[in-house]
C-alpha angles and dihedrals in degrees: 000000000000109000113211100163118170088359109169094227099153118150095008124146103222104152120176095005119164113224095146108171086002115146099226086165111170090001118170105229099135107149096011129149106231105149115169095002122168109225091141101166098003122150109236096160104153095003118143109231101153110134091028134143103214089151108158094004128150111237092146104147088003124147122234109148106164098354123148123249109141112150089004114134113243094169112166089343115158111239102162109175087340110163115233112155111167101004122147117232096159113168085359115155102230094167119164082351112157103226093162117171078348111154110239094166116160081351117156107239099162110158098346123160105240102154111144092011120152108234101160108150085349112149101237088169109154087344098153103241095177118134086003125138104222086164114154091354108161124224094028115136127191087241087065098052094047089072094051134080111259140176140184089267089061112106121222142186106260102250088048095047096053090047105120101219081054097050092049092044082055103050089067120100089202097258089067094262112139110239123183118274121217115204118215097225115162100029112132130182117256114224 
């Protein structure tokens, strides 16, 4: 195991590294280029990854718990059963990502890009929802959504969307005030 705690990694170009199992804690890789990495089981808790590519990466079984990774591309990144409870992937493009069974507990997913994610048996508990584009995920059920923070700027699939627990969950504002819902009829997945 390489231990690279704490490690000030910020701007490399480090694309296709293998670091499998590596601790990489409180690491420092904002804005760096680590397409199709290997950190497969790497421990990332606290690490700052905002900014990052991580396109294509393995971060199946990884830990991230309260990692940053706001505006960092995840794009078809691997996350099986990654843990990432209370991460923040704000504005995070998580596109076609497999975060299958992941933890995204309490996470901060505020206008995040999820469309074709897989979520299938993913937590989702208290994860903030809120301005996110969930359109055509996979694996998402309404039972999941229904533990998360939501608002009308979320986008949902369809048959989540017109499910009427969900509809009613929406329509709080979180201090039990009715605000308008906006249904996205009409919304159709592209490709």
């Amino acid at each position: 195991m390489v231990d690279l705690t704490g490690t000030y990694l910020r701007g490399m170009e480090i694309d296709e590294i293998q670091v499998a199992f590596a601790d990489l804690r409180d690491a420092d890789l904002s804005w760096a280029i680590l397409r199709n990495a290997n950190l497969r089981k790497a421990n990332l808790d606290g690490a700052n990854l905002s900014s990052a590519d991580l396109a294509g990466a393995d971060l199946n079984l990884a830990q991230l718990h309260d990692a940053d990774l706001g505006a960092a591309s995840l794009r078809g990144s691997k996350m099986f059963s990654a843990q990432l409870a209370g991460a923040n992937l704000r504005v995070a493009q998580l596109r076609l990502a497999d975060l299958n069974r992941a933890n995204l507990r309490g996470a901060d997913l505020r206008g995040a890009n999820l469309v074709r994610a897989d979520l299938t048996k993913a937590t989702l508990r208290w994860a903030d929802l809120r301005g996110a584009d969930l359109g055509c995920v996979r694996g998402l059920t309404a039972e999941q959504v229904l533990e998360t923070r939501l608002a009308t700027n979320t986008v949902l699939p369809d048959d989540i969307a017109g499910d009427p627990r969900v509809k009613e969950h929406m329509t709080s504002d979180g201090a039990g005030r009715r605000i308008p819902w906006c249904p996205w009829a009409g919304r159709r997945c592209a490709g």
